[in-house]
Structure formats: C-alpha cells, structure tokens
Wavefront OBJ file of the C-alpha trace (Angstrom):
o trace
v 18.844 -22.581 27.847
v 15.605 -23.273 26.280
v 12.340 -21.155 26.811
v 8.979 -22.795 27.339
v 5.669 -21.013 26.732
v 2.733 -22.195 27.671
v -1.213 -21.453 26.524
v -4.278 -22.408 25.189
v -3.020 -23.324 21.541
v -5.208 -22.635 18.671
v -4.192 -25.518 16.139
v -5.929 -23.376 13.293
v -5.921 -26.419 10.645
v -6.915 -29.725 12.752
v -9.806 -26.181 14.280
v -9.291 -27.177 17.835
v -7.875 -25.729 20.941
v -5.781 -27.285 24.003
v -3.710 -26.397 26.530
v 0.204 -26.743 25.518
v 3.377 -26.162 26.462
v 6.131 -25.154 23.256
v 9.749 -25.053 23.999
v 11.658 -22.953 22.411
v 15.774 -23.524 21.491
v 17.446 -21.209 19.866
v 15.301 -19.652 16.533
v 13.126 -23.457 16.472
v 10.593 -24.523 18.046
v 11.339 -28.148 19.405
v 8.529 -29.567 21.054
v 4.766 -28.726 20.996
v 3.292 -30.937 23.955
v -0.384 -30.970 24.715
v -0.871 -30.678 28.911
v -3.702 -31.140 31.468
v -4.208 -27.357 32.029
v -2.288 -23.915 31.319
v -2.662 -20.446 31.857
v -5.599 -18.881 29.951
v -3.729 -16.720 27.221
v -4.041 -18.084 23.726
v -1.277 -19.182 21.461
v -1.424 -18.789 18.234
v 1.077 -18.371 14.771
v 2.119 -14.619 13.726
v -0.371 -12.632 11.440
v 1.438 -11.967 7.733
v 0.208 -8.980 5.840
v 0.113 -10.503 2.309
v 0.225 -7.552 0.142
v 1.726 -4.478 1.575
v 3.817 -1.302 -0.219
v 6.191 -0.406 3.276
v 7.284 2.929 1.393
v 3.612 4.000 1.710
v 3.872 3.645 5.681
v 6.239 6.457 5.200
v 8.867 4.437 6.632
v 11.863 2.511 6.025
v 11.331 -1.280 6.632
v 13.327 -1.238 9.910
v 10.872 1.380 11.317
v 7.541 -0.335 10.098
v 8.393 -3.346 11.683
v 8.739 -1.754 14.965
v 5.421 -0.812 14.788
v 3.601 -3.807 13.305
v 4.923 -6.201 15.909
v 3.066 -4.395 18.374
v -0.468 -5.763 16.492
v 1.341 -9.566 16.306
v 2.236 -8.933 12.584
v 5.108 -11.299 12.324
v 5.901 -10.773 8.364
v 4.585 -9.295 5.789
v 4.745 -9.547 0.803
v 6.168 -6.185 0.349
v 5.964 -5.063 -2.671
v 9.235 -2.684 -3.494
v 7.530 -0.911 -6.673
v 7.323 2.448 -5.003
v 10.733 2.918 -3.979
v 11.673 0.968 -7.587
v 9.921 3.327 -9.568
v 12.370 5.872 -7.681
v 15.870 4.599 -8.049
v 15.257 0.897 -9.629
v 17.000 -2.093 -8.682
v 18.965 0.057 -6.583
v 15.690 0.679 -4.270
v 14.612 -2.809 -3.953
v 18.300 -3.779 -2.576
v 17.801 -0.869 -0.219
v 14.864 -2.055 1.225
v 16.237 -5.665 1.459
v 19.161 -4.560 2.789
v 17.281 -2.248 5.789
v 14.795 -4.760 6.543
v 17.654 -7.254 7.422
v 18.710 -5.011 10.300
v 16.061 -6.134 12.599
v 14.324 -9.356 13.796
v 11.535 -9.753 11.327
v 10.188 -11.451 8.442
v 10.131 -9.428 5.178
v 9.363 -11.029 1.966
v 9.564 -9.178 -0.989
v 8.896 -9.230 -4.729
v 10.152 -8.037 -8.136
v 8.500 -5.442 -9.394
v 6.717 -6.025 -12.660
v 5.942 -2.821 -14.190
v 8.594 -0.297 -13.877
v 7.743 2.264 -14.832
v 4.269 1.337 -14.271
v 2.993 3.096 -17.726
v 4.575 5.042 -20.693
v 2.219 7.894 -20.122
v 4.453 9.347 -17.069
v 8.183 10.204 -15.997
v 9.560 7.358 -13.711
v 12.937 8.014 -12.104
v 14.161 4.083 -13.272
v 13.194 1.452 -15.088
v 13.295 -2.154 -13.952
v 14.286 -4.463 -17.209
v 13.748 -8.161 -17.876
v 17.022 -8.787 -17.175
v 16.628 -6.783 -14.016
v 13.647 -8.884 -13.215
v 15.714 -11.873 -13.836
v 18.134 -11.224 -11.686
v 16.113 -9.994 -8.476
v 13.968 -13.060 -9.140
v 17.561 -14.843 -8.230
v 17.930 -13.602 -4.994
v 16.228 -15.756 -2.196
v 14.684 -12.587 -0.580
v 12.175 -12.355 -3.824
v 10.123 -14.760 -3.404
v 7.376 -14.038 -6.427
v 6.912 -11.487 -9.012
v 4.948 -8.313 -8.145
v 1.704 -7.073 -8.959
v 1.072 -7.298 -12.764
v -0.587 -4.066 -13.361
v 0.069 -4.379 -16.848
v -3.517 -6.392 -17.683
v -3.559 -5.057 -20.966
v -0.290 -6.477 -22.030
v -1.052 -9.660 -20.899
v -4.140 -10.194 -22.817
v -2.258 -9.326 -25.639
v 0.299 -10.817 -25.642
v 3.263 -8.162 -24.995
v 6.454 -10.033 -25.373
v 7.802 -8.295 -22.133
v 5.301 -9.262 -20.200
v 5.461 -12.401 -20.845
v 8.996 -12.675 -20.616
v 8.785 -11.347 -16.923
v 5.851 -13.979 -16.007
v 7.753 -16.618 -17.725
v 11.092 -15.409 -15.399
v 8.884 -15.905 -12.411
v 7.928 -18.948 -13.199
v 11.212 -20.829 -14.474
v 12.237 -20.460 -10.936
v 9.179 -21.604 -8.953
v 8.314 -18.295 -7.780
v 4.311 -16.976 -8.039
v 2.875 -14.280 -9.831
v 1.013 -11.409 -8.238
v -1.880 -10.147 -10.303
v -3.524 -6.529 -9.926
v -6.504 -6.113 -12.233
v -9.239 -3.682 -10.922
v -12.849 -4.038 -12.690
v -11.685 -7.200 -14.858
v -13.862 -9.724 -15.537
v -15.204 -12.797 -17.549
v -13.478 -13.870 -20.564
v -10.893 -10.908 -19.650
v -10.436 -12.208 -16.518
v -10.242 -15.532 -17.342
v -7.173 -15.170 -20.033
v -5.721 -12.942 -17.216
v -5.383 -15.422 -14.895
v -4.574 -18.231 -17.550
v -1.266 -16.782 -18.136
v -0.427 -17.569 -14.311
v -1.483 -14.397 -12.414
v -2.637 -16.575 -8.917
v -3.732 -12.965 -7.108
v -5.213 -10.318 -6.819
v -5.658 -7.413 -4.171
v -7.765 -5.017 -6.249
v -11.192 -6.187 -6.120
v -13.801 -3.746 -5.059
v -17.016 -5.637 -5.116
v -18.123 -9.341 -4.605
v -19.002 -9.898 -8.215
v -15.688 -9.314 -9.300
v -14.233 -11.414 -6.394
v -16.282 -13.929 -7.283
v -15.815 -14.367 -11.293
v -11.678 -14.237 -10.602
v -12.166 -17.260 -7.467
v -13.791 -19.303 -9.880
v -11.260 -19.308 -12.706
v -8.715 -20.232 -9.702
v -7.445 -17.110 -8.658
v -6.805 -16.235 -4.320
v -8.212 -13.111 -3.923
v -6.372 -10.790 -0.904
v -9.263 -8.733 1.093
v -7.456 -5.280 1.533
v -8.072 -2.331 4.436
v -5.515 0.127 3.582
v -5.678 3.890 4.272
v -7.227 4.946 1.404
v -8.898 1.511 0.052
v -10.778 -0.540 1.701
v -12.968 -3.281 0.361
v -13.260 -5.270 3.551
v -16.918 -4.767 3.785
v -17.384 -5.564 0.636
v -15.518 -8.886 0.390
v -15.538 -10.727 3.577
v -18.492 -12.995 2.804
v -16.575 -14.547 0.590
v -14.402 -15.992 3.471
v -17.508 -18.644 4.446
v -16.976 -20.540 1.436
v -13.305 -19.850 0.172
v -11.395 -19.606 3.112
v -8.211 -21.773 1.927
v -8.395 -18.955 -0.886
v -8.411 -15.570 0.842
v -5.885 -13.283 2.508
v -5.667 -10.277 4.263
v -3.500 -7.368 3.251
v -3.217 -3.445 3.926
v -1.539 -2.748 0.860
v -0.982 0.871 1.742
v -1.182 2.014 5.488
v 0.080 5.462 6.325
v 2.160 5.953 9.717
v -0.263 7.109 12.180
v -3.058 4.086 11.156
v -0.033 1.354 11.797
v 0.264 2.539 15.029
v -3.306 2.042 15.784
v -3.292 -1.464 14.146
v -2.761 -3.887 11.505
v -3.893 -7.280 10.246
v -5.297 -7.849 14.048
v -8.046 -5.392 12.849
v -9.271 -7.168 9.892
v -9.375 -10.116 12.222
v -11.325 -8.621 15.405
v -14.006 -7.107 12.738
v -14.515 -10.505 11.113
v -14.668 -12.139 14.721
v -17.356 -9.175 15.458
v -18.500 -10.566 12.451
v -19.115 -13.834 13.449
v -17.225 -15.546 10.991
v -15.192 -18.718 11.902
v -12.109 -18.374 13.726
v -10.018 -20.771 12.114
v -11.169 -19.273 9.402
v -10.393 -15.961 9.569
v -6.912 -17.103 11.308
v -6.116 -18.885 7.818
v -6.751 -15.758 6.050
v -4.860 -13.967 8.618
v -1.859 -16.680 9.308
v -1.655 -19.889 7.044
v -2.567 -18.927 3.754
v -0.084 -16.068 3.182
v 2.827 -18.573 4.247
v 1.580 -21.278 2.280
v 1.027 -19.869 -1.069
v 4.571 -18.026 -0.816
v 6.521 -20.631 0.473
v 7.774 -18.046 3.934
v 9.866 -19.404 6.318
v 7.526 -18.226 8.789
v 6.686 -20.788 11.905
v 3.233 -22.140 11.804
v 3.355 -23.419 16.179
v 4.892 -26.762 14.738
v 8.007 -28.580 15.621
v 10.700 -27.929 13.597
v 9.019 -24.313 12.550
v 10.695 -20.959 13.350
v 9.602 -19.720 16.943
v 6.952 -16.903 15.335
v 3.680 -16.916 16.874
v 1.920 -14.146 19.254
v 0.087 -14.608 22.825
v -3.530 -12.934 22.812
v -5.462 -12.724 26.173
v -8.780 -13.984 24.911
v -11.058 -14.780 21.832
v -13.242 -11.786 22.129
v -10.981 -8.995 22.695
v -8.109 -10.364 20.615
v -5.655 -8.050 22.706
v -1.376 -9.105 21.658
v 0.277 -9.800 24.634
v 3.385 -10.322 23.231
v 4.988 -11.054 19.822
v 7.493 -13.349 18.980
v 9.838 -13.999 16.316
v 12.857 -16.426 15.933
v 12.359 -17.547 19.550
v 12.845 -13.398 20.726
v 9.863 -11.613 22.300
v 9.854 -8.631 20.133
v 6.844 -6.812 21.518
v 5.350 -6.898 24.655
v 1.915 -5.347 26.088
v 1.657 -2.863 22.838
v 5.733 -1.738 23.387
v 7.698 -2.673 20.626
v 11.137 -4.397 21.625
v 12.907 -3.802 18.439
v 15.385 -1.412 18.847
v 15.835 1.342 15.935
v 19.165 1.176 13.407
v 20.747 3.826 11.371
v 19.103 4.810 8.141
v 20.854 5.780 5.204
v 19.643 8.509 3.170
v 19.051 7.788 -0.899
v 17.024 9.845 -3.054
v 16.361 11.158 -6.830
v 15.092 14.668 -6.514
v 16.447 17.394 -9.327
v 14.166 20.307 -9.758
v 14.221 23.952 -9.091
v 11.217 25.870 -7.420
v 8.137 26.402 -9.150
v 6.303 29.960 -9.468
v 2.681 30.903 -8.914
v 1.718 31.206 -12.695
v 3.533 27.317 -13.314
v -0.383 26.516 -12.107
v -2.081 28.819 -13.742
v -4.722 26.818 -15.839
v -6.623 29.913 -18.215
v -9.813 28.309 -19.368
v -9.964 27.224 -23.261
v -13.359 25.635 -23.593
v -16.900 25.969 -22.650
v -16.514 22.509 -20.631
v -14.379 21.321 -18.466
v -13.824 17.270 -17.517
v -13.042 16.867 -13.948
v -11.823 13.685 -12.204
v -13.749 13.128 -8.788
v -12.099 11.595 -5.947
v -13.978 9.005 -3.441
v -12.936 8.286 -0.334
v -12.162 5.277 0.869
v -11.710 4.059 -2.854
v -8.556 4.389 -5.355
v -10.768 4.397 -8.734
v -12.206 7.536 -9.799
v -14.846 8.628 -11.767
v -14.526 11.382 -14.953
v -17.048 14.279 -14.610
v -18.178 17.092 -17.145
v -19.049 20.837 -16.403
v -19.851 24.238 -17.134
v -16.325 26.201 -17.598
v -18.425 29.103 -16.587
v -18.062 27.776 -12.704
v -14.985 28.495 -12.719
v -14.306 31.567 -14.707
v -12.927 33.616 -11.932
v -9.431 34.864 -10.695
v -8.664 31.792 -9.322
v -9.528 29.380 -11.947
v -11.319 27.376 -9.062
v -14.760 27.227 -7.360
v -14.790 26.007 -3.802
v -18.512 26.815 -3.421
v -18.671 23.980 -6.116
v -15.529 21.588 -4.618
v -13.714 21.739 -8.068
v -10.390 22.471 -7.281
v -6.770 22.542 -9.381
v -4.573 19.044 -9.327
v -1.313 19.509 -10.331
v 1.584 16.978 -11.211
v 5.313 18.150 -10.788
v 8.083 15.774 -12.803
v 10.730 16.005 -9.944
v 13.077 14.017 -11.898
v 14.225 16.915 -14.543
v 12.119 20.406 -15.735
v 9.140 19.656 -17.662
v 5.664 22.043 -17.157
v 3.615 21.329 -14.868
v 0.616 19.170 -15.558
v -2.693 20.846 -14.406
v -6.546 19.716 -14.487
v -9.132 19.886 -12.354
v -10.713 17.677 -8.991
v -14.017 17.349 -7.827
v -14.316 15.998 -4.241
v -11.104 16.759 -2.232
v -13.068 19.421 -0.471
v -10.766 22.454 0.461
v -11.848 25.853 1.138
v -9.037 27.317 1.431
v -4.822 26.936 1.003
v -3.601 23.684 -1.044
v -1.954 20.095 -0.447
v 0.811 18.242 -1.829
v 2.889 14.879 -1.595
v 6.258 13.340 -3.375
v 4.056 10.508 -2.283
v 2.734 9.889 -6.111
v 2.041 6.259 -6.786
v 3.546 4.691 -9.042
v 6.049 7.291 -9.907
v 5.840 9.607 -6.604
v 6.149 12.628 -8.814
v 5.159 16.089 -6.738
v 0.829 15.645 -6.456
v -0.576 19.302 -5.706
v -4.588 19.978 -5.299
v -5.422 23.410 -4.134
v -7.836 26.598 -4.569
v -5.676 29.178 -6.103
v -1.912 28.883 -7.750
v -0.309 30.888 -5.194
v -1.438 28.140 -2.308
v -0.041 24.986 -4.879
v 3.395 27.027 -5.542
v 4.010 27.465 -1.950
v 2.569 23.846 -0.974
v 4.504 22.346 -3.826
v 8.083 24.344 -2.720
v 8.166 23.142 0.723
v 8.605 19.534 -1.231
v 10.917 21.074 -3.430
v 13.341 22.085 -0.810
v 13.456 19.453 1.265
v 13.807 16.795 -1.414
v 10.646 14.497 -0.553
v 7.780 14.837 1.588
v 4.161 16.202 2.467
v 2.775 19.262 2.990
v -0.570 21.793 3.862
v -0.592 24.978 3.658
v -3.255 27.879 4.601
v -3.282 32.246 4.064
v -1.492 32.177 7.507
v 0.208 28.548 8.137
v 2.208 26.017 6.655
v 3.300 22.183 7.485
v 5.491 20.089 6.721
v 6.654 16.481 6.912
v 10.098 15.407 5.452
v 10.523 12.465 3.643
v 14.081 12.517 2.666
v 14.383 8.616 1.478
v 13.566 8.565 -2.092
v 11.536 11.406 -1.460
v 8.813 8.630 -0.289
v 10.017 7.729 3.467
v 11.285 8.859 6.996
v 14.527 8.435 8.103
v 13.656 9.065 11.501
v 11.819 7.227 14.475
v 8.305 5.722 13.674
v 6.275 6.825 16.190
v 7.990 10.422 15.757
v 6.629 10.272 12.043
v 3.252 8.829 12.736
v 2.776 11.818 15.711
v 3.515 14.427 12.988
v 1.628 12.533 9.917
v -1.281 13.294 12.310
v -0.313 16.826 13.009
v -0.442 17.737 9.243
v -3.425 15.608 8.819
v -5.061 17.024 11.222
v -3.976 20.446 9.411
v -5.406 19.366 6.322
v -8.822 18.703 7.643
v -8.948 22.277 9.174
v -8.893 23.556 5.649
v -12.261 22.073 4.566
v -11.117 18.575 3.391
v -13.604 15.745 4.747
v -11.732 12.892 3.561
v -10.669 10.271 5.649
v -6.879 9.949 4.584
v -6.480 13.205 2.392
v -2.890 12.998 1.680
v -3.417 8.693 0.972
v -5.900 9.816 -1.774
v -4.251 12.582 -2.904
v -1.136 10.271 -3.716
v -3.306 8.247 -5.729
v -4.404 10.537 -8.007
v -1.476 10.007 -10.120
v -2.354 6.722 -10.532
v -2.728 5.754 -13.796
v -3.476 1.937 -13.868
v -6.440 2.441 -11.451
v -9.408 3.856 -13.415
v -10.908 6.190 -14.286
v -9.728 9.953 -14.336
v -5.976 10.434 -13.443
v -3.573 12.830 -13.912
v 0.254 11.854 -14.775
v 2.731 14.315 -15.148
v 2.459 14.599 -18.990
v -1.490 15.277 -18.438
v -4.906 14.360 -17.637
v -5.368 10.675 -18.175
v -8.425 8.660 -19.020
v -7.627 5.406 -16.984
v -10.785 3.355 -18.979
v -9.501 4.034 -22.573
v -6.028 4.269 -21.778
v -5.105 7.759 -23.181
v -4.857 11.557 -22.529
v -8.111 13.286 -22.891
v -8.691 17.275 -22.990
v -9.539 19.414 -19.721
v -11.249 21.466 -21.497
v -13.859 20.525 -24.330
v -15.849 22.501 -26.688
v -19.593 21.258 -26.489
v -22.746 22.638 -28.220
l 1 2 3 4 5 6 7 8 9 10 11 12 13 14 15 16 17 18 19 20 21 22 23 24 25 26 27 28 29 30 31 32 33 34 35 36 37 38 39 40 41 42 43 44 45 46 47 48 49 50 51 52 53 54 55 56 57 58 59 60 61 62 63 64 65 66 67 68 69 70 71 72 73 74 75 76 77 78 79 80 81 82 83 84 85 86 87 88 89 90 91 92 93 94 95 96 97 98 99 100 101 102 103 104 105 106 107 108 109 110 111 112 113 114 115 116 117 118 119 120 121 122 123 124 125 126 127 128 129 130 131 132 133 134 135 136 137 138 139 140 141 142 143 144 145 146 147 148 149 150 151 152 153 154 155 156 157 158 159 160 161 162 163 164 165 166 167 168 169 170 171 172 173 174 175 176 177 178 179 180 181 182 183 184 185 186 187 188 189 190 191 192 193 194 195 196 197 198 199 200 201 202 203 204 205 206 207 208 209 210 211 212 213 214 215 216 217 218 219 220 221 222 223 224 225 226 227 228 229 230 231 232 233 234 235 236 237 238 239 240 241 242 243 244 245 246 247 248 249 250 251 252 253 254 255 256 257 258 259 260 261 262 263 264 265 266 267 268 269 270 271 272 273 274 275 276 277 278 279 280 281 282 283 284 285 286 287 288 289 290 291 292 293 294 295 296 297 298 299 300 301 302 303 304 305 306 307 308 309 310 311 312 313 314 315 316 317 318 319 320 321 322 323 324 325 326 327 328 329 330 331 332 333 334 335 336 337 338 339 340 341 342 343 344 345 346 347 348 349 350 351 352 353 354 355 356 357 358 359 360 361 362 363 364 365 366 367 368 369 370 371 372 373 374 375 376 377 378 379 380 381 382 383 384 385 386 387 388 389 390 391 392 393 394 395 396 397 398 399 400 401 402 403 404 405 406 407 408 409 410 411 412 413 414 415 416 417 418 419 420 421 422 423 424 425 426 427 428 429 430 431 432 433 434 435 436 437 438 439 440 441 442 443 444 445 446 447 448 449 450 451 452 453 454 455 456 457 458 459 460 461 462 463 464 465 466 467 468 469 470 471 472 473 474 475 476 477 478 479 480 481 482 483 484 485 486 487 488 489 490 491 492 493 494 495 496 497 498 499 500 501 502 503 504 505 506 507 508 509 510 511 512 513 514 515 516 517 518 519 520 521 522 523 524 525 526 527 528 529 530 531 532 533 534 535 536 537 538 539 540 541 542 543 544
C-alpha cells in the first residue's frame, strides 16, 4: 500500500514553494506531484549533520539516533576517531555495525591519524593498510579529518599514502587545520583536503574558501564558531555546512542541526540558503544515499509546521515515520559492551606536583572554544599545601594513561574555575586517556578512581559528595537508554557547577584539554604540551 504525504514543499534548489502531494512505496519516493492546495505544514528533505564524533554524545550510534530524529536530523559524517583511537579498526566496525540496527543514515569515515600524535599513549593504531581497507567498505565514504597539517606540508610519506588511498577510490578528504592560513593553507588544501570544520574566525574561513576549500560552520558543546562564521553563508552558500562535531547527551536532546537553522532564519539569512547548508550540500559533496524530496530518492525528509517557528512534526526515513511531535519512534537494541581499560587505582601523592621553579606556565581554558592559550606566573601563588590557588583559578590538570602504568602527568589550569573538590573524564580526545582538574590531590585521586573502577566514564566530586556517570563502551559511551544518560549527564553537570565552575560544558572542555593538535597549551599523558611549537615545554621555569 503506498503512503501519500501532502504539504507545502520547499524545492530548496529551483527556491520556490508549492503545495504537493509525494507518494511514498516502499523505501522510494515515486511521485512528487504539484496540487491546487494542501494542508499548511511544510515539506522539506532531512537535515545531515556533516561533521559529527557520535562517541562524544556519550552514546552508541543506535542511541544518538533516537534522539536526533526528534530535531529532523535524518543522517549524519561520523567521524569514528574517538572510539578508533580506543580499540582501532575494531571500533570503527563496532560503530558500523550498531548504527545498522536502526532506521537511519550513518555515514562514516576512516580515521586519518591514529593515534592522533606521537606525543601520547593511544590504545591502537590505525595503519595504511588499515586505512586501505576501511576505505573498501561502502559504509566509509571519505577519509577523516587530517589533523596531521604538519605532515602534509611536508611531505610525510604516510600521509600521503592515506590521502592518496582516499582518493584512488573516489572517496573525499576531510581536512582539520585550526589557525592555518595563506601559503600554509594553500599547500594544505592542494594536496586534496576539500574541508574543514575548525575555523574560528572569518579571516581564516575566508583565506581557506578562496583556495577552494567548503568550510563546515560548527555549534558543538564546547566549540562554537557559529557567530563567527555565518556571514559567510550570503555569498558561499553552495560551499558551507553545518555540523556539531561534538554534542554531549543532554544538548542533543534539546536540539540539533534545526538550531543552527532557526538562529540563521532569526538571522535573516535566506532560507534556501541556510536549507543547503543544512540539507543539500552535506549529501552532495559525500555522495549519501540520502533522499533529496525527488522521485526516485529515498523517502527522508521531515514535516515542519511553519517558516518561523521551524517546529519537526515528524521525521521520516526510508518511507517510516521515525519521530513524531518531539517522540522518537525508534525503538532501542541491545548494546554490546567493548572496552580497553587496564590500570590499578591511583593514590593521593600520584598528583602531587612539589614546585621546582620560581615560574610556573599554565594553560588557560576558554569556554566555548577548544584552543587554549599558554600563561606564565609567580610559583609563589601557589606555594601552599595544596599546590593550588583557587583565590587565583589555577588549579592541577592531570592525565592518567589507562592503557598500562605510567606516572601521572600533572601541570597546571587557569580558568576551569573550581573552589572546591575535582573533575575527571575517560572522555580525553583523541586518546580518551583519564583527564583530572582539581584543587588538592586528594579530590583528583578520588575523582580519578571512580573512573578507574568502573572502566570508563565521568565524574565530580566535593568534601562531602561524589557523582558518577558510567561509560562502560570503550570507556567513551553509554550502553544504556539515551534519554536515561542525557538526565544524569545533567545531574553531574549540574554537580559540577555547584563546585565553582562557570563554564558552559565543563566536562566537554575538560575532555579537550588533552588535545594536542588544537593549540596552544595541552597536556598529554607524557606531559605538558606546547600545541604552537609542537613539543613538551617545562611547568615550571626558572626566570630572573
């Protein structure tokens, strides 16, 4: 039996709207016929986010796709480097494998820089001839983010070899190159990078669009540069995307793409416009089989009740309705547990940090942003028994190797704002070791331990209190029911804040602090890491 829908249709590239009627059979769509009148609902294809981690939702991809249905998210580029970093090939196949269970369209890549850097423990590596042969597989559809700029301006045979992999079979390149510009940015993108999600200011946008690159505006938890970039839709709209990149549990169930596109609406930018940011562009540049409301297409598109409000009605995807009125339809599936988790508990003086210099460097954290900047003080601020000053906000960041025993890797953090107790995550891009940031070593022990135990997850604790929030799947994700984990993210978040912390998404940036390719200060778990020059620098300096 077929299924007819019927709506005002937004035909996004001929940027015109009419009353139609589609009929569905099957998966297809078989006929889209224009009409004298229909109801007042508005018709349009699925929203793709076109750059997204699903391991930093905190959930497996079955569970994350319950959720984003409800905004009219219909598919999404998932990049599989987290859980890669984790358990390697092994972790990508997992995530292809659970994403299958359920009616939606994930489209993932090969990750292109496992481990991301030498200067920190990875649990895997990903090989060229690992690359190779997930490139084979038709649910890789390009090669992930190059993070690896360096090596590609000069010349490192491997990375080469990967791009060239990519591109024997067809399949594009994803770029990731934060601050690069000019000449850099122009050899960069030469060598057949065609993306990039990293951009933090227009400039930047701007010098990569001209030497041909798209650039993908990104709102994640922690980043978010859509302020900063959406002007450049007015003029390059067949060239920009919209992607989360990282969006932790409790902001998916508020929303997804559908944000990006009711704040550019609010805006008053285009609508066809922002809906081939949103919609066309994603598809079209990495060849998804993703309906676009044509005949012939896949049955994907969502039902909104009007142009102002943008509200989903309803969500479908190979002619299925699988969310309705905000309620997801997909039903949850099993989840199998995998991990790579083997060390023993840590004690309080594993983060003791006795003071060696009469100056101390000190990475700063901003909100809202994943670089970092690389500060100097007086040691004498915190020459007391806790090797911390809160008055101050410089607090002790710790990174745990939970792959085998190594010390603990300690500096210090301007910015993170706690008063009292400590923080910590398996969360650890790229390499999702154990990140710690607290005001004495007793707080980070205990914070850190709860991880420990439980193989994988996050967790605050205070002088009376402590939370917790398991993340048993390669000590990075949830095996249990979305919503459950996005009600209990914003328990401990909430938790966090109570200590002093005034940051937006405090356990988002504190998983970023471990990550090395974004500049400047960082902390792997070898030591403190100068992002900039690409090398370990001191904690503590002699000056004067």
């Amino acid at each position: 039996m077929n299924t007819i829908i019927s709506g005002q249709l937004i035909d996004i590239k001929n940027k015109r709207i009419y009353p139609a009627e589609i009929q569905i059979a099957g998966k297809k769509i078989i006929s889209v016929k224009e009409v004298v009148s229909a109801p007042d609902n508005f018709l349009l294809p699925g929203f793709v986010d076109a750059h997204v981690h699903v391991e930093s939702s905190m959930l497996v991809p079955s569970e994350f796709a319950r959720l984003a249905v409800c905004h009219g998210t219909v598919g999404t580029i998932s990049d599989p480097h987290e859980i890669g970093n984790v358990l390697g090939v092994k972790g990508v196949e997992y995530m292809i494998e659970n994403g299958k269970k359920v009616n939606f369209k994930f489209y993932f890549g090969a990750p292109s820089c496992v481990p991301a850097t030498t200067f920190e423990t990875a649990g895997a590596e990903i090989d060229l001839e690992d690359v190779k042969y997930l490139l084979a597989k038709p649910e890789i559809v390009y090669l992930a983010e190059m993070m690896n700029w360096p090596g590609v301006l000069f010349k490192d045979e491997l990375v080469w070899a990967k791009i060239a992999a990519a591109q024997a079979v067809g399949k594009p390149v994803d770029g990731h190159a934060p601050g690069l510009r000019g000449e850099q940015a122009e050899q960069y993108i030469a060598a057949g990078i065609s993306t990039d999600h990293e951009c933090f200011t227009k400039a930047e946008a701007l010098d990569k669009l001209k030497h041909g690159m798209k650039i993908l505006i990104r709102e994640g938890s922690a980043a978010k540069n859509f302020d900063a970039l959406i002007s450049l839709l007015q003029d390059n709209s067949d060239r920009i995307m919209f992607c989360s990149d990282d969006k932790h549990p409790d902001n998916l169930v508020e929303g997804h793409i559908n944000l990006l596109v009711k704040r550019a609406l609010a805006e008053g930018y285009d609508l066809y416009d922002i809906l081939k940011a949103a919609c066309i562009n994603p598809v079209e540049h990495y060849g998804m089989n993703i309906g676009l409301l044509r005949e012939g297409d896949p049955a994907d598109f969502i039902k909104i009740d009007n142009l102002t409000d943008f509200n989903i009605l309803e969500t479908w995807i190979n002619g299925v309705r699988v969310a309705e009125d905000g309620q997801t339809k997909i039903q949850p599936v099993p989840v199998k547990v995998v991990n790579n988790f083997n060390i023993n508990f840590k004690n309080k003086n594993d983060f003791d940090l006795p003071l060696s210099g009469n100056k101390i460097q000190v990475m700063e954290a901003l909100d809202g942003q994943l670089i970092t900047n690389l500060l100097e003080f007086d040691a004498a601020l915190v020459d007391n028994e806790f090797q911390t000053n809160t008055e101050n906000d410089i607090l002790k960041i710790a990174v745990i190797n939970r792959y085998s025993e190594s010390p603990v890797a300690l500096g210090y953090i301007k910015n993170i704002g706690l008063k009292e107790g400590a923080l910590a995550s398996s969360v650890g891009h790229d390499s999702h070791n154990i990140v710690v940031v607290g005001v004495n070593s007793d707080a980070m022990a205990k914070a850190a331990n709860l991880i420990i135990k439980y193989k994988g997850g996050v967790s605050a604790v205070s002088k009376t209190e402590e939370q917790f929030l398991a993340l048993p799947v390669a000590g990075i994700m949830s095996d249990g029911d979305g919503y459950e984990v996005a009600e209990a993210y914003s328990k401990i978040d909430a938790f966090a804040k109570t200590l002093g912390t005034p940051l937006q998404s405090p356990f988002m940036t504190l998983s970023f602090m471990a990550l090395l390719v974004i500049p400047r200060a960082k902390m792997s778990d070898k030591g403190f890491f100068d992002g900039e020059k690409f090398e370990f620098i001191d904690v503590f300096v002699q000056a004067g």
